[in-house]
MINU-78882 format. One line per field, with one value per atom (N, C-alpha, C): residue number from 1; residue in one letter; x, y, z. Coordinates in steps of 0.1 Angstrom, whole numbers, plus 5000, padded with zeros to 4 digits. Layout:
BEGIN
n	c(NUM / ...)
res	c(A / ...)
east	c(X / ...)
north	c(Y / ...)
up	c(Z / ...)
***
This chain:
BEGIN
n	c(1 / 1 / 1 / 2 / 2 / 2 / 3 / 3 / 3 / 4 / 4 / 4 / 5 / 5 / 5 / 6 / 6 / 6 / 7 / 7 / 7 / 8 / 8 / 8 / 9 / 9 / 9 / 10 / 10 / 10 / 11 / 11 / 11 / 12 / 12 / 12 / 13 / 13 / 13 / 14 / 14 / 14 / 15 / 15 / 15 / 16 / 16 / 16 / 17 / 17 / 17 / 18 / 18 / 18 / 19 / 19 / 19 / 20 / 20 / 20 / 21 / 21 / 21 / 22 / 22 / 22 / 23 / 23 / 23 / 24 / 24 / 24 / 25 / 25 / 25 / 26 / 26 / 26 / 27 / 27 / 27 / 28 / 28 / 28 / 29 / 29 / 29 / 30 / 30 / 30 / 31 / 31 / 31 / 32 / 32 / 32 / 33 / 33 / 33 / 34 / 34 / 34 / 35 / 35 / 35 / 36 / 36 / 36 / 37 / 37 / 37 / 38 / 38 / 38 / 39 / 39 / 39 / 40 / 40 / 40 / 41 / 41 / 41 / 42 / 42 / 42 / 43 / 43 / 43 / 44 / 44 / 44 / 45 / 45 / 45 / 46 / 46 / 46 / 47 / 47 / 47 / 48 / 48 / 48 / 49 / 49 / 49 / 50 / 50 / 50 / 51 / 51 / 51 / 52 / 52 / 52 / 53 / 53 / 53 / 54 / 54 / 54 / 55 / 55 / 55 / 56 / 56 / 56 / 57 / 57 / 57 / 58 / 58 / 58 / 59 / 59 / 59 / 60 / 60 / 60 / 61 / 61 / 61 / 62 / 62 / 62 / 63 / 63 / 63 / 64 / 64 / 64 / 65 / 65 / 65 / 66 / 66 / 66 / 67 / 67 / 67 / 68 / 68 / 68 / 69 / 69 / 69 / 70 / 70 / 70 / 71 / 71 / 71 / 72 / 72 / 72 / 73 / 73 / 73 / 74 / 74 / 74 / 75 / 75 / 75 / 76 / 76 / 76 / 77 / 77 / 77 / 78 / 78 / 78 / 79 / 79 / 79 / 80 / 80 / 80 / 81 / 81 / 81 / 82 / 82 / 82 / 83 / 83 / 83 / 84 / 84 / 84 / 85 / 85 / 85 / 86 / 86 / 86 / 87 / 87 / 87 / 88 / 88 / 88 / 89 / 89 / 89 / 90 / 90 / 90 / 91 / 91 / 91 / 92 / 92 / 92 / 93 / 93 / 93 / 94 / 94 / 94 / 95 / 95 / 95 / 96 / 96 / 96 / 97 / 97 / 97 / 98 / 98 / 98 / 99 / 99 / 99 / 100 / 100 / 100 / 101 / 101 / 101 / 102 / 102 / 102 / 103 / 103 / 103 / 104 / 104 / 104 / 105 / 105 / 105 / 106 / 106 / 106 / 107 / 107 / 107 / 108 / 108 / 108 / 109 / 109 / 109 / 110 / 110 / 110 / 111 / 111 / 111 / 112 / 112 / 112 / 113 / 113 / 113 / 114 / 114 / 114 / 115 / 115 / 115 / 116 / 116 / 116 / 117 / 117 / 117 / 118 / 118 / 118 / 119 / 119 / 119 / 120 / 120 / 120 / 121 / 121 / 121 / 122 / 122 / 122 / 123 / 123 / 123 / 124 / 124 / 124 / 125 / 125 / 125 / 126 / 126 / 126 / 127 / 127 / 127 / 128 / 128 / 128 / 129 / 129 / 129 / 130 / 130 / 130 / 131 / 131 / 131 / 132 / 132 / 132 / 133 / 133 / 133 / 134 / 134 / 134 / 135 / 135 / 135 / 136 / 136 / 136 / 137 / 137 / 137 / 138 / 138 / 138 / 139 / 139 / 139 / 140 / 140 / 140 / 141 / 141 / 141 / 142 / 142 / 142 / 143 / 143 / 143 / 144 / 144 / 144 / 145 / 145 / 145 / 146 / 146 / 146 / 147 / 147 / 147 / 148 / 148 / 148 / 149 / 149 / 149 / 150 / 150 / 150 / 151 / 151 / 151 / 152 / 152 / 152 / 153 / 153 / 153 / 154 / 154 / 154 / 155 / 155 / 155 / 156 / 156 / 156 / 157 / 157 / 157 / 158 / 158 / 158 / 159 / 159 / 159 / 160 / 160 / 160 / 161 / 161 / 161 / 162 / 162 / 162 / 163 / 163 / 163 / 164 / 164 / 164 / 165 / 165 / 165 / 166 / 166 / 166 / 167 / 167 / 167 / 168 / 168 / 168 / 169 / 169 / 169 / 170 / 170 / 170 / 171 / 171 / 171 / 172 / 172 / 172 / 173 / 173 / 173)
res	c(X / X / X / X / X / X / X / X / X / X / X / X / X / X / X / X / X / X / X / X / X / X / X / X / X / X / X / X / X / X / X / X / X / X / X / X / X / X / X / X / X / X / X / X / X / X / X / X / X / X / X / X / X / X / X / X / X / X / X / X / X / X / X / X / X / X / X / X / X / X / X / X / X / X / X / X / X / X / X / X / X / X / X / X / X / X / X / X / X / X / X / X / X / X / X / X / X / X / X / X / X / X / X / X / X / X / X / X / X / X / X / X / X / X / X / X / X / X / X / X / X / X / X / X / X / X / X / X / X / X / X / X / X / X / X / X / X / X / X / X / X / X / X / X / X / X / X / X / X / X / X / X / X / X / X / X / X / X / X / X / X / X / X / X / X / X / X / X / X / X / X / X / X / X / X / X / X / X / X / X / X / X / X / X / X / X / X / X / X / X / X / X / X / X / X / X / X / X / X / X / X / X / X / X / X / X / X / X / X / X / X / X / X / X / X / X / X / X / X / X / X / X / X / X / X / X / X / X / X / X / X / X / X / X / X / X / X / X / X / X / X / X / X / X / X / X / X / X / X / X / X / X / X / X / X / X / X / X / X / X / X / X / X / X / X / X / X / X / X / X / X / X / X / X / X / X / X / X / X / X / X / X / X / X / X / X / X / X / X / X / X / X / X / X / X / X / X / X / X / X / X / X / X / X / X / X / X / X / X / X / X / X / X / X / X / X / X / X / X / X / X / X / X / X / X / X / X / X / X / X / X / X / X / X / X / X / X / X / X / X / X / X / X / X / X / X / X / X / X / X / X / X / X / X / X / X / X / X / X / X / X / X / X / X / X / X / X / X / X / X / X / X / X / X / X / X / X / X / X / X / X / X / X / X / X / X / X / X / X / X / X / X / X / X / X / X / X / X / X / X / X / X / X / X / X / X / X / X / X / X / X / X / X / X / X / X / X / X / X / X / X / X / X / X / X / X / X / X / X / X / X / X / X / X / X / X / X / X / X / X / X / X / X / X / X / X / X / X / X / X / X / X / X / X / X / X / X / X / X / X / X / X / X / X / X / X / X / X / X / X / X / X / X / X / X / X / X / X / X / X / X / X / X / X / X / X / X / X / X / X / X / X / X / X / X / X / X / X / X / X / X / X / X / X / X / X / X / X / X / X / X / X / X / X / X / X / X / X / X)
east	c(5128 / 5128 / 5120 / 5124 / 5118 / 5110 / 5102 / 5091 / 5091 / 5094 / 5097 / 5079 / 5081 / 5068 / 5073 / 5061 / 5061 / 5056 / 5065 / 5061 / 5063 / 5050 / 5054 / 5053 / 5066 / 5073 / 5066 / 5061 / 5055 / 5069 / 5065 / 5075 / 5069 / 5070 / 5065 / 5066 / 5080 / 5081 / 5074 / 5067 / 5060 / 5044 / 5041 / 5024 / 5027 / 5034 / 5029 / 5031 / 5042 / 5039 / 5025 / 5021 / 5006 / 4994 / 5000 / 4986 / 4987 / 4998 / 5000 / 4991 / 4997 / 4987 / 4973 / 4966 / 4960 / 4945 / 4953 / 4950 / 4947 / 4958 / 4961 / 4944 / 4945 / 4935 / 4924 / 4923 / 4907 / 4905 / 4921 / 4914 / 4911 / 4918 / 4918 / 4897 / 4893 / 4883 / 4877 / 4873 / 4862 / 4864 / 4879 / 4880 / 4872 / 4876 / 4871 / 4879 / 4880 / 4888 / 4882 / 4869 / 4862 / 4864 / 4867 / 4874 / 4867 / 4851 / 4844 / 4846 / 4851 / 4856 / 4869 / 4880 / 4893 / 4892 / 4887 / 4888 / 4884 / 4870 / 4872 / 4879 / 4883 / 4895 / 4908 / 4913 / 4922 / 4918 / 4909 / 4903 / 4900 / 4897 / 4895 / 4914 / 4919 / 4934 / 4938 / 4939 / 4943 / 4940 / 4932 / 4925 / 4927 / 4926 / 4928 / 4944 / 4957 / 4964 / 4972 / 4968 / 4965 / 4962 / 4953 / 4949 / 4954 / 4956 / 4966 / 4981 / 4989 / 4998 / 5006 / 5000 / 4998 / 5001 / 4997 / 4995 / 5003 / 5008 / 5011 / 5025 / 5031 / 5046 / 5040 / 5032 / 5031 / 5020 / 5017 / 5008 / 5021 / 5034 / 5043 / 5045 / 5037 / 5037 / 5055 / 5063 / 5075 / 5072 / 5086 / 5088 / 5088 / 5078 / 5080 / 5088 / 5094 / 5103 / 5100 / 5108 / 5104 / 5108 / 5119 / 5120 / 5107 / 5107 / 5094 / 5082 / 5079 / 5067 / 5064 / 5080 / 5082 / 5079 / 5089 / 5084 / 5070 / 5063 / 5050 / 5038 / 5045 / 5036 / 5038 / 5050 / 5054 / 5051 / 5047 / 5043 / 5027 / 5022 / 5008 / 5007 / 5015 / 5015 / 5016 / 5023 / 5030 / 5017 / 5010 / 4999 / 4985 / 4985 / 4972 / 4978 / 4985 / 4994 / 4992 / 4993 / 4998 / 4978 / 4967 / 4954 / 4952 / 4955 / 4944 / 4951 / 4964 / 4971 / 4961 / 4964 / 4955 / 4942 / 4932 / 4922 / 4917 / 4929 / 4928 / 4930 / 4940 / 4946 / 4931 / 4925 / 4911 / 4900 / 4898 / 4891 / 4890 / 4905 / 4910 / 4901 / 4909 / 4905 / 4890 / 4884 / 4865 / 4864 / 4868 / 4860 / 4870 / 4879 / 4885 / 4873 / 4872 / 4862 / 4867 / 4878 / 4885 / 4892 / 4886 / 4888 / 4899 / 4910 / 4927 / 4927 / 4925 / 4933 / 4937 / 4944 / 4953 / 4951 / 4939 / 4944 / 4948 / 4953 / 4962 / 4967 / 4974 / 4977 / 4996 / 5000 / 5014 / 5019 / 5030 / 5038 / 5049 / 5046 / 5056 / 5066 / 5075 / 5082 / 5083 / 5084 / 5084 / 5100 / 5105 / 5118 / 5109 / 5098 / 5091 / 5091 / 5097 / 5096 / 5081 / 5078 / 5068 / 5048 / 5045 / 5031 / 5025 / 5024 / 5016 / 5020 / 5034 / 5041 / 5034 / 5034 / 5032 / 5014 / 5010 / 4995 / 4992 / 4998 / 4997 / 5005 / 5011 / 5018 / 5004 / 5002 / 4991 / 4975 / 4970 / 4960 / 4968 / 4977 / 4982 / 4981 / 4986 / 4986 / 4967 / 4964 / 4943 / 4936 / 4944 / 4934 / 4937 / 4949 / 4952 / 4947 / 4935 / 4927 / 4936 / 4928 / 4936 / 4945 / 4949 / 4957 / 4942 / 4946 / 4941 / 4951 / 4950 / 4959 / 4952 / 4954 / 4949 / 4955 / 4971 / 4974 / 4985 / 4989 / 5005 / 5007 / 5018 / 5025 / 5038 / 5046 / 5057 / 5060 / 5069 / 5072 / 5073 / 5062 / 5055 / 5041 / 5035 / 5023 / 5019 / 5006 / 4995 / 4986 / 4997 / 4984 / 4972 / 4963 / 4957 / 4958 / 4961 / 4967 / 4956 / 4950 / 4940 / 4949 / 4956 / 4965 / 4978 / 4984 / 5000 / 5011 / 5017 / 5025 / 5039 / 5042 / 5051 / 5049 / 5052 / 5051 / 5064 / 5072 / 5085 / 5085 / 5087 / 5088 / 5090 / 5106 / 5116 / 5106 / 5105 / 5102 / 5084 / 5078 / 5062 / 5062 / 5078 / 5081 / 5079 / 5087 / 5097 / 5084 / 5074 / 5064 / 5051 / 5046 / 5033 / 5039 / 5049 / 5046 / 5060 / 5076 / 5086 / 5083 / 5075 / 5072 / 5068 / 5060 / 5052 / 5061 / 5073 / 5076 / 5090 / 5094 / 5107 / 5103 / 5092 / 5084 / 5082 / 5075 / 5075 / 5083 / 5096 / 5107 / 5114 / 5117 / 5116 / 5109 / 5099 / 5088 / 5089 / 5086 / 5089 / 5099 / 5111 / 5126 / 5125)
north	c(4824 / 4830 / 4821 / 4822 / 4808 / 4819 / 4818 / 4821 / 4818 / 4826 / 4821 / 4817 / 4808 / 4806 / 4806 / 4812 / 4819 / 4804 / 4799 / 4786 / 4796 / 4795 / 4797 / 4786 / 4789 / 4785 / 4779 / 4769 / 4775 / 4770 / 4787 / 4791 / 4785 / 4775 / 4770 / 4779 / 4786 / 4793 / 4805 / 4807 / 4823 / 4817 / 4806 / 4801 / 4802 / 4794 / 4789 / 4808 / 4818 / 4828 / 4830 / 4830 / 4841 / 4830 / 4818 / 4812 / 4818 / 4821 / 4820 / 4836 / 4845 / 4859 / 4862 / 4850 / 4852 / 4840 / 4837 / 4826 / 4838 / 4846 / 4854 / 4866 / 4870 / 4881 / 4873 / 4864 / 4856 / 4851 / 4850 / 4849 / 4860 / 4871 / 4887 / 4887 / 4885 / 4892 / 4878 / 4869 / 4861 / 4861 / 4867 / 4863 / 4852 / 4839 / 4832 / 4821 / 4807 / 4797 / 4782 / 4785 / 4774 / 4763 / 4751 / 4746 / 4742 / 4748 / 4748 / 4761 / 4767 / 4784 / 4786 / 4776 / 4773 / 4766 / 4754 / 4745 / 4754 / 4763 / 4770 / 4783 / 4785 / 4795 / 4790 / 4780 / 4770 / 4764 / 4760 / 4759 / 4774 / 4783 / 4800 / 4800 / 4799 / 4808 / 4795 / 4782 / 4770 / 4776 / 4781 / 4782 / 4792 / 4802 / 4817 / 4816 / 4811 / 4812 / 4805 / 4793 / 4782 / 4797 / 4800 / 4807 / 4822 / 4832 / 4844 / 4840 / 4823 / 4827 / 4828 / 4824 / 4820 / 4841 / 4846 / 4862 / 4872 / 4865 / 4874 / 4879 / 4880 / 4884 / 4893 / 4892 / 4897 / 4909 / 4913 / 4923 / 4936 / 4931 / 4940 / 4940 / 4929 / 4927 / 4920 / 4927 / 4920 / 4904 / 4900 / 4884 / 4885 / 4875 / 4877 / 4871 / 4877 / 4871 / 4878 / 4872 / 4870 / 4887 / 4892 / 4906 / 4914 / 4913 / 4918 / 4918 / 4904 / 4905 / 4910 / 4913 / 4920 / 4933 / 4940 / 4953 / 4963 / 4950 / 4949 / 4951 / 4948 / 4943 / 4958 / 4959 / 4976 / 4985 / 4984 / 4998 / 4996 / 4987 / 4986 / 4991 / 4989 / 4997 / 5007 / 5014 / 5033 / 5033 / 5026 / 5037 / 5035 / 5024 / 5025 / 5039 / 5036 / 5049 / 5066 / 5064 / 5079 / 5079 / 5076 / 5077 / 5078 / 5069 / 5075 / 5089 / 5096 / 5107 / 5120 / 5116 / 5126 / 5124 / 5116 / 5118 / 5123 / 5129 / 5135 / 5148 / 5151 / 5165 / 5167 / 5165 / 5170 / 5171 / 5162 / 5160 / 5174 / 5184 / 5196 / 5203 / 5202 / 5215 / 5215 / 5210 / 5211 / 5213 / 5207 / 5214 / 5224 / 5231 / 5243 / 5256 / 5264 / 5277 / 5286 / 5287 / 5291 / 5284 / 5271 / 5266 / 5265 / 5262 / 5261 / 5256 / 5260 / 5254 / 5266 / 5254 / 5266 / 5256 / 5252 / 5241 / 5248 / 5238 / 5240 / 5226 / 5228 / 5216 / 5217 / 5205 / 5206 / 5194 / 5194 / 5183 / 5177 / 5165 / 5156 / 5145 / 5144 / 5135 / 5117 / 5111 / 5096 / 5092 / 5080 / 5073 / 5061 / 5058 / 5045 / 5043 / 5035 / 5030 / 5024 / 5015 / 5006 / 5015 / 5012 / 5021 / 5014 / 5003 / 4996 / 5002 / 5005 / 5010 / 5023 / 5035 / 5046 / 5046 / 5037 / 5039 / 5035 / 5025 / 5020 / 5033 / 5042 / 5053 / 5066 / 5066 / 5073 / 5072 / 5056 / 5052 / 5054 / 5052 / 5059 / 5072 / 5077 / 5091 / 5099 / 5095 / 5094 / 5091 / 5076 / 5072 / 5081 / 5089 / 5093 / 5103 / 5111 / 5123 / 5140 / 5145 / 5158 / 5161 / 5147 / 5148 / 5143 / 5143 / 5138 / 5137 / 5124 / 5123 / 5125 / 5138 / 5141 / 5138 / 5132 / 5130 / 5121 / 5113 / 5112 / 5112 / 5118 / 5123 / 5122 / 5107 / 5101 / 5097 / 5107 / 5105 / 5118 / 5123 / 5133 / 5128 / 5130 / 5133 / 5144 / 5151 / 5162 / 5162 / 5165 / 5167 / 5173 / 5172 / 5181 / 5184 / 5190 / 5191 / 5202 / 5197 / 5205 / 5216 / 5215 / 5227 / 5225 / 5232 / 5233 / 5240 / 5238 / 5237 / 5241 / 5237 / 5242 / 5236 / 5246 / 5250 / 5242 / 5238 / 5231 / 5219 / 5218 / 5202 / 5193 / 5192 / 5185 / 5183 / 5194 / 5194 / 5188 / 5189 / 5183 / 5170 / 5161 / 5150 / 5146 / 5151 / 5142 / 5146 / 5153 / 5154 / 5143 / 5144 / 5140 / 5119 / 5119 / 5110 / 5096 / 5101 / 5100 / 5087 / 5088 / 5079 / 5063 / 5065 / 5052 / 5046 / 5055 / 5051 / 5042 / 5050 / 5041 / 5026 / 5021 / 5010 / 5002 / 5008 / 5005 / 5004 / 5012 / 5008 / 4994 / 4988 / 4975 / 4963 / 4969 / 4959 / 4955 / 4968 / 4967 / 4964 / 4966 / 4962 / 4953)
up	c(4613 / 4627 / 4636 / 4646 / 4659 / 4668 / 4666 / 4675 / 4691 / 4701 / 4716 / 4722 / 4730 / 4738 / 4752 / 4757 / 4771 / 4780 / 4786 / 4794 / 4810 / 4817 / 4829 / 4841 / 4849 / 4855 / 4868 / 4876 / 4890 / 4897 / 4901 / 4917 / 4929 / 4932 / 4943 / 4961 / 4953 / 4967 / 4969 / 4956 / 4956 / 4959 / 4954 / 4958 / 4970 / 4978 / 4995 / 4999 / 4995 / 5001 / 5001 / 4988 / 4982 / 4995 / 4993 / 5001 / 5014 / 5021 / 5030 / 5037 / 5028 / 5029 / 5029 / 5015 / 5018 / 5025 / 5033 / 5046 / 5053 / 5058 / 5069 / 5069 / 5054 / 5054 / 5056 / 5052 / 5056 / 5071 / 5076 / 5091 / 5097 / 5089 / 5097 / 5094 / 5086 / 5080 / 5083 / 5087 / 5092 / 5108 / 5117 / 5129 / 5139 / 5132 / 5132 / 5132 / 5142 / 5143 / 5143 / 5137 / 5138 / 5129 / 5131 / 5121 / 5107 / 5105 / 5093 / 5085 / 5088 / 5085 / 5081 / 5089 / 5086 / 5073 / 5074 / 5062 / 5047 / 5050 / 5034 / 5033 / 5047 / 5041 / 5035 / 5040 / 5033 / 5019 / 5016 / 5002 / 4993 / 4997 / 4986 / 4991 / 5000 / 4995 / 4989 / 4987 / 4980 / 4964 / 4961 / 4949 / 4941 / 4952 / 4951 / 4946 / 4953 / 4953 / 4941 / 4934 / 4925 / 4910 / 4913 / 4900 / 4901 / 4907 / 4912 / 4907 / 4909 / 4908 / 4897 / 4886 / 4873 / 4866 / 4871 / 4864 / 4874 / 4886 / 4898 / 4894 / 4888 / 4882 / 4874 / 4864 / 4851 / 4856 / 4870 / 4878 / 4880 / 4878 / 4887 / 4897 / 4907 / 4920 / 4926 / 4930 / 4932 / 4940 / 4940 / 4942 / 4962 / 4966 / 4980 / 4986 / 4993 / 5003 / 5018 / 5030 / 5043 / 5046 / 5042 / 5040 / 5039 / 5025 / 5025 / 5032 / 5033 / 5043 / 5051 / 5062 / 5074 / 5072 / 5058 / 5054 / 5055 / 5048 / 5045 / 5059 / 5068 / 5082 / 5091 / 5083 / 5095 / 5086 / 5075 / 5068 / 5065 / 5072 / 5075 / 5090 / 5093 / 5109 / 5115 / 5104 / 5098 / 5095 / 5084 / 5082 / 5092 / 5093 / 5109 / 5120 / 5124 / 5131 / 5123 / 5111 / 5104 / 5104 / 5098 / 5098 / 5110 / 5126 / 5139 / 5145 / 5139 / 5145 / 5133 / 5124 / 5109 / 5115 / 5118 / 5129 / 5134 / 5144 / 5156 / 5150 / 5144 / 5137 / 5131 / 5123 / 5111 / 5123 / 5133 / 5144 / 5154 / 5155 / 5160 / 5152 / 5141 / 5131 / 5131 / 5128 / 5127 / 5141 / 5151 / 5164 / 5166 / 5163 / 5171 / 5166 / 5174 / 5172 / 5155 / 5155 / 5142 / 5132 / 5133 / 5121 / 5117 / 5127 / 5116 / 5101 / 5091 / 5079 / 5068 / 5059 / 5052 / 5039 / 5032 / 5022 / 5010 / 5001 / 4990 / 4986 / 4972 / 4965 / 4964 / 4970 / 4968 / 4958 / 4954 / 4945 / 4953 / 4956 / 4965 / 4950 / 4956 / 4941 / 4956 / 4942 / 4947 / 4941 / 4949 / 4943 / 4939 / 4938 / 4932 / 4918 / 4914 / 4900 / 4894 / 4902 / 4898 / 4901 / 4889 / 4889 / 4902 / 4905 / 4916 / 4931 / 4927 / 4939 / 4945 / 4934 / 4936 / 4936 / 4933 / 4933 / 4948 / 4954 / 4969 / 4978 / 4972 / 4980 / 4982 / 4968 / 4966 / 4974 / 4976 / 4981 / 4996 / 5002 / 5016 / 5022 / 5006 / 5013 / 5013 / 5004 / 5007 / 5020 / 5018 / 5031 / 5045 / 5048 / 5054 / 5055 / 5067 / 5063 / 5066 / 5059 / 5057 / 5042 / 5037 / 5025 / 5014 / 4999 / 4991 / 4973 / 4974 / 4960 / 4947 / 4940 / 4932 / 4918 / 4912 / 4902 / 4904 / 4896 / 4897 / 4880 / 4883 / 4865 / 4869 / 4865 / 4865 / 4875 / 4885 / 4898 / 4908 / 4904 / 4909 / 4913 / 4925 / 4927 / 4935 / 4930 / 4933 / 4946 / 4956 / 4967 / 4977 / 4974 / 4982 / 4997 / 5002 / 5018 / 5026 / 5038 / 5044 / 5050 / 5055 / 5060 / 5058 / 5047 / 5035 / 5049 / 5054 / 5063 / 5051 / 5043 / 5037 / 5017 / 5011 / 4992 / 4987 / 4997 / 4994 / 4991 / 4972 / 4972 / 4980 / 4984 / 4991 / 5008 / 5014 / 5028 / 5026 / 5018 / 5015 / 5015 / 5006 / 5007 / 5015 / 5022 / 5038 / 5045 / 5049 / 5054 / 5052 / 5039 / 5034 / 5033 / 5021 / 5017 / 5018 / 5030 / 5032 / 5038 / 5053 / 5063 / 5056 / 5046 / 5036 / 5027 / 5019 / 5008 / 5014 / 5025 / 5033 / 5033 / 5036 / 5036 / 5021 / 5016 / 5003 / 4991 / 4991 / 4984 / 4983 / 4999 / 5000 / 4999 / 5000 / 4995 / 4981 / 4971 / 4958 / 4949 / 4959 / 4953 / 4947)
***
């Protein structure tokens, strides 16, 4: 019997993406255009991306393409948006005189296949205040909700966790 060996491949088209991102987060996070700052941001994502892309398939991280990136940039934007509105909503409730809330734990189901997927659904629906992701078990997750508006699987979906996953299904495809 012949024993297979695992030769990997470089995707050249998947490094210049990975460099390319994360170029981008190091300019986000030094805001900075100085060209001594550029140059070793261009050497850590050279490097970073060089040694990342070697394992980056084998993460479950889907294959990037321009689709996705786009995906990726608006469901970063959905969720800056869904956190400064949840905000304002938890921001109400503590200053109203009577305290609106109604908490409780609801079960929202996911169409996400991929664990990475639904963990980045999960870490969404957290960061987002008022909710908190308390489990996932398959393609179900456990949420804790500051004020439960509705016990309905289906309508808790399309509520809590609908807005992110439209986003992220494409991403992950």
């Amino acid at each position: 019997m012949k024993e297979k060996t695992h030769v990997k491949n470089f995707d050249l088209k998947n490094f210049i993406y990975l460099f390319f991102i994360l170029f981008v987060i190091w300019l986000f996070l030094t805001t900075s255009f100085h060209w001594q700052e550029l140059c070793v941001g261009i050497f850590i994502s050279l490097i970073l991306a060089l040694y990342l892309h070697k394992n980056y398939l084998e993460l479950g991280l889907p294959k990037v393409t321009i689709k996705k990136i786009i995906y990726f940039i608006m469901y970063i934007i959905v969720l800056l948006i869904e956190i400064v509105k949840a905000n304002f909503d938890v921001a109400y409730r503590v200053l109203h005189p009577s305290l609106p809330i109604k908490p409780g734990i609801v079960v929202i189901k996911t169409k996400l296949k991929q664990d990475i997927a639904k963990t980045i659904l999960a870490n969404s629906i957290t960061l987002t205040p008022g909710t908190f992701t308390l489990d996932i078990e398959e393609d179900e997750l456990l949420i804790h909700w500051i004020y439960v508006r509705t016990e309905d699987e289906m309508e808790a979906t399309k509520i809590i966790g609908e807005k992110f996953e439209k986003y992220l299904k494409v991403v992950f495809a």
